[in-house]
C-alpha positions in Angstrom: 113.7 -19.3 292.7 112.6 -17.3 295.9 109.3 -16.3 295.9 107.7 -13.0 297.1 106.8 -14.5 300.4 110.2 -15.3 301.3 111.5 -12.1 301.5 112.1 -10.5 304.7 109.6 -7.8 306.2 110.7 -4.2 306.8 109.5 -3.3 310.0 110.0 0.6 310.9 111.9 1.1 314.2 109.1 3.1 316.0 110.7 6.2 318.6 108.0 6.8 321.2 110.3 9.5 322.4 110.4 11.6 319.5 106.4 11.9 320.0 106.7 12.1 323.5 108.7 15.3 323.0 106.7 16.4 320.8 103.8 16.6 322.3 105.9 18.0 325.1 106.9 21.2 322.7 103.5 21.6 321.5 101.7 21.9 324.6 104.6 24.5 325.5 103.8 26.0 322.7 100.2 26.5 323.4 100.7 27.9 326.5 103.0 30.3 325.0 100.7 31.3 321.8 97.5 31.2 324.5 99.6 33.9 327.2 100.2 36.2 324.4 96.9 36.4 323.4 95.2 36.7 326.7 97.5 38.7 328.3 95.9 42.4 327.8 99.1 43.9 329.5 100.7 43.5 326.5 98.9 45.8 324.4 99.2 44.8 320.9 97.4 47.6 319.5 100.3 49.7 321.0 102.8 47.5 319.5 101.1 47.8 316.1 101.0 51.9 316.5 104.8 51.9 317.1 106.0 49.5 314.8 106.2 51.8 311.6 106.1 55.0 314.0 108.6 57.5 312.1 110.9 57.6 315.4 111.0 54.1 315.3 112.1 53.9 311.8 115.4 56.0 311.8 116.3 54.4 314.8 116.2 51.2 312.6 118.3 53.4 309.7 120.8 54.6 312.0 121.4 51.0 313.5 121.5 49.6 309.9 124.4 52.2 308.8 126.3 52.0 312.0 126.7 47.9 311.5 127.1 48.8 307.8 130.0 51.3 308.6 131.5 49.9 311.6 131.7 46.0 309.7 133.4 47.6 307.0 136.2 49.0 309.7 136.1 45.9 311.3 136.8 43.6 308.1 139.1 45.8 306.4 141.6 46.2 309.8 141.2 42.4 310.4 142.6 41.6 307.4 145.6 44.4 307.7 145.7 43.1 311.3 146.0 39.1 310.0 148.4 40.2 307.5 150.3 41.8 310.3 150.4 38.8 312.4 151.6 36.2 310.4 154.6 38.7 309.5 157.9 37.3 310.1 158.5 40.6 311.3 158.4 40.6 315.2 157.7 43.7 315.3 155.2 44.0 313.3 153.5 40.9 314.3 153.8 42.2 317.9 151.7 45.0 317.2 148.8 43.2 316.1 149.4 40.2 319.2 149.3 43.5 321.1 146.0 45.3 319.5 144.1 42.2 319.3 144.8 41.2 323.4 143.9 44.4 323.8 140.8 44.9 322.3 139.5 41.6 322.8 140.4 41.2 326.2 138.3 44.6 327.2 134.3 44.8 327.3 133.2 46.3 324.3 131.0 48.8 326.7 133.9 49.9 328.5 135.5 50.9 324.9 132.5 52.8 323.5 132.6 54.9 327.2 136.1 55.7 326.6 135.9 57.0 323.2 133.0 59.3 324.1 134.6 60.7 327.4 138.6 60.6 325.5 138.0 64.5 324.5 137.8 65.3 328.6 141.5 64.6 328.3 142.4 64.5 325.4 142.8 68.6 324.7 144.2 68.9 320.7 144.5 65.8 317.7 146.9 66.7 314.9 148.8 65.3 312.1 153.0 66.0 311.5 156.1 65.0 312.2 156.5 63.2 315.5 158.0 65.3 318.0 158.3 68.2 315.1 155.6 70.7 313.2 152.3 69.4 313.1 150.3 69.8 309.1 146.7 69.6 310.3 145.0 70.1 314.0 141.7 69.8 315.7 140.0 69.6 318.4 139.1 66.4 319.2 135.2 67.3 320.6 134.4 67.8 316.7 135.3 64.5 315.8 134.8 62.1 318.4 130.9 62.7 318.9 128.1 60.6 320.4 128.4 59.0 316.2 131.9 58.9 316.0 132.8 57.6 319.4 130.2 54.7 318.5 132.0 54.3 315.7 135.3 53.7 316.8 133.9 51.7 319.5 132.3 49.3 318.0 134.4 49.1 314.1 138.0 49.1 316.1 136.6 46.2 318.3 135.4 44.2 315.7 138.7 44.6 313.9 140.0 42.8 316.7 137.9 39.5 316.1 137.9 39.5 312.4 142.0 39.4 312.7 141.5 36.3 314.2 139.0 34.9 311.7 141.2 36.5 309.1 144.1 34.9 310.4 142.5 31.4 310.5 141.2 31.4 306.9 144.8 32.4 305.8 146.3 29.4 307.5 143.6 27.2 305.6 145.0 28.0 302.3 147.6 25.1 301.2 151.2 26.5 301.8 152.1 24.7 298.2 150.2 27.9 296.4 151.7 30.4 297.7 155.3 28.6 296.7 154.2 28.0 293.6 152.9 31.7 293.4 156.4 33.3 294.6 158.3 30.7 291.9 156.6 32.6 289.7 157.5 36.1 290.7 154.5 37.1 292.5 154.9 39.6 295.4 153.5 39.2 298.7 150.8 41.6 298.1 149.1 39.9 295.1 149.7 36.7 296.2 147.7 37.7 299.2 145.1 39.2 297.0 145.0 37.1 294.1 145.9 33.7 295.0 145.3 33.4 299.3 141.9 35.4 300.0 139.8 34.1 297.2 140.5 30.5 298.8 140.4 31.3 302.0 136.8 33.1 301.8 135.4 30.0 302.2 136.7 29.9 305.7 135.9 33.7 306.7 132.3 34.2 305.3 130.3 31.7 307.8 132.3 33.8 310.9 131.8 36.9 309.2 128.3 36.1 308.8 127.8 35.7 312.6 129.8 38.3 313.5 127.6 41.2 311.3 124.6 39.9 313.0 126.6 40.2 316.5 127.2 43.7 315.1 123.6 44.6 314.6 122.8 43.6 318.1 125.4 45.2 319.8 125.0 48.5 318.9 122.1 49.0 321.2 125.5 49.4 323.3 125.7 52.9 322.3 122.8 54.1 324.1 125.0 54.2 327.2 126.3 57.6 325.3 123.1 58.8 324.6 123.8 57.8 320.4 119.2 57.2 319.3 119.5 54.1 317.4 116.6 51.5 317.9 117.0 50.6 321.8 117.6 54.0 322.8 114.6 55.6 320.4 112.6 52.2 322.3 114.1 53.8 325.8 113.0 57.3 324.7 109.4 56.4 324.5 108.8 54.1 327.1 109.9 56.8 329.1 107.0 58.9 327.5 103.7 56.6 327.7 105.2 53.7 330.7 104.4 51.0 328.4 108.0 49.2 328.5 107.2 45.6 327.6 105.0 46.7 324.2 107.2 49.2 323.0 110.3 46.5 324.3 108.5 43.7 321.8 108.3 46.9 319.3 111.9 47.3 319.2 112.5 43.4 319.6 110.4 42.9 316.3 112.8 44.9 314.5 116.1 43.4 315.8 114.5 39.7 314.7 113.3 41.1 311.3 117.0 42.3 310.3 119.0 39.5 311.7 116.8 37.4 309.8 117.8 39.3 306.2 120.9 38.8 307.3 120.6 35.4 308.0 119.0 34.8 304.9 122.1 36.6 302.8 124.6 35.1 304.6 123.4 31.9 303.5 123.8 32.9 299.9 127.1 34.3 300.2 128.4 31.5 301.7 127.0 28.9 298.6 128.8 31.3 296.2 132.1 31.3 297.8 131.5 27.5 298.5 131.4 26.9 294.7 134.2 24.9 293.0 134.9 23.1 296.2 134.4 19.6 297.1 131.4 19.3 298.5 128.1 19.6 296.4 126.0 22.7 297.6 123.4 22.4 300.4 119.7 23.1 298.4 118.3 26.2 299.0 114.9 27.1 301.0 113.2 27.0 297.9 114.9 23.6 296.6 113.9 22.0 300.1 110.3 22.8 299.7 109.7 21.9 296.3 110.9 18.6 296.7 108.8 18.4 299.3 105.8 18.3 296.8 107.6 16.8 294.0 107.5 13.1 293.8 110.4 11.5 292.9 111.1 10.0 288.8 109.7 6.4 288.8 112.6 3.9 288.3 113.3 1.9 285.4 113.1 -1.5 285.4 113.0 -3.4 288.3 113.3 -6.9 289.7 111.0 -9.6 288.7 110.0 -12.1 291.0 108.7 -15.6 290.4 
């Protein structure tokens, strides 16, 4: 019988790098942490005067409802777009080819300037008959606003990319389903809603997730129309006291604190839509951490050696 010296000796395979870099990050790291201590330029007291000031604070709620509204345009025309596209209509599927080049193949800055200077030419908006009497008429000043020119901007933009992402999770769902579904006398529109999105929200939520925090970030584009979310309330009073880097951290603060919620929610949606598939769940934060402290059950039994 072998004996306990005969067995070989695990010797861990050692990486010099991996300490080599990081010591490398730590040092960089100190340097960091010690420039924005010293630096008195940066005036933290200033930075932690702003942070709750009241200004501050609705330009925080009005970026907050404008990804809130402008997401909800966004997700519920890509899916009418998706739809749209994988039509056999070619019509119909031309239109969306057509919307989505269009609005994807334009800088999003450019589209928020046009919607805010369309009323210059743009002299009456109403609703009829084409070509024939007209039931409702406006002028188009009193809609499409600093708020509603941001809106459309940025909501019939995103439309453009959540077609695509639509459109991908759609494809994702096995064709078999949807045969099955129509053998058993299932339209196209509840197959779609019943059977095809619920699978194929496995595919859209991680994309969607990026794309709402893209959202929240770019609508510090509407400050090119004057609209006083968060960068442009930041703009405002920099322009008051000069003290652009404090009230620039300020402002940058805030844009880190709600992509992180989002971050942190997206992660959640995704594991509920991700249950019943295939692959066991990832642990949460919390999961991670306490089996970090938590030694692992002893094993029973074991192999005896003579």
């Amino acid at each position: 019988m072998a004996s306990v010296s005969d067995e070989p000796v695990v010797v861990p395979v050692r990486h010099p790098g991996r300490w080599i870099a990081s010591a490398v990050v730590l040092v960089l790291l100190a340097m960091l942490a010690h420039w924005l201590v010293a630096t008195p330029e940066l005036h933290w007291h200033v930075i932690g005067s702003y942070l709750f000031n009241r200004s501050i604070l609705l330009g925080v709620r009005r970026t907050l409802m404008l990804t809130v509204i402008a997401m909800a345009i966004g997700i519920a025309l890509g899916i009418v777009l998706a739809v749209m596209r994988l039509s056999a209509n070619p019509i119909v599927s031309g239109a969306s080819w057509l919307y989505i080049w269009f609005f994807r193949g334009t800088p999003l800055l450019v589209q928020i300037v046009f919607w805010f200077f369309l009323p210059d030419v743009l002299h009456s908006l109403s609703v009829g008959i084409p070509f024939g009497p007209s039931w409702f008429h406006t002028n188009p000043k009193t809609l499409i606003t600093q708020l509603g020119a941001a809106i459309l901007g940025l909501g019939l933009n995103e439309g453009a990319y959540m077609a695509e992402i639509a459109r991908a999770g759609i494809l994702s769902v096995d064709e078999g389903q949807t045969e099955a579904a129509q053998a058993l006398g299932m339209t196209r529109l509840l197959i779609m809603r019943r059977i095809v999105l619920p699978q194929a929200m496995r595919v859209i939520i991680p994309p969607t997730g990026n794309e709402t925090i893209s959202m929240l970030k770019n609508t510090s584009l509407v400050s090119f129309i004057g609209y006083t979310e968060l960068f442009y309330t930041g703009q405002i009073i920099y322009a008051r006291n000069y003290l652009t880097i404090p009230v620039l951290i300020t402002v940058s603060l805030w844009y880190l604190f709600m992509t992180s919620v989002l971050t942190v929610g997206q992660y959640y949606v995704e594991r509920y839509f991700a249950r019943g598939s295939s692959r066991a769940l990832p642990p949460t934060p919390g999961q991670r951490l306490r089996g970090r402290f938590t030694r692992p059950a002893p094993m029973l039994g074991g192999r005896d050696h003579a």
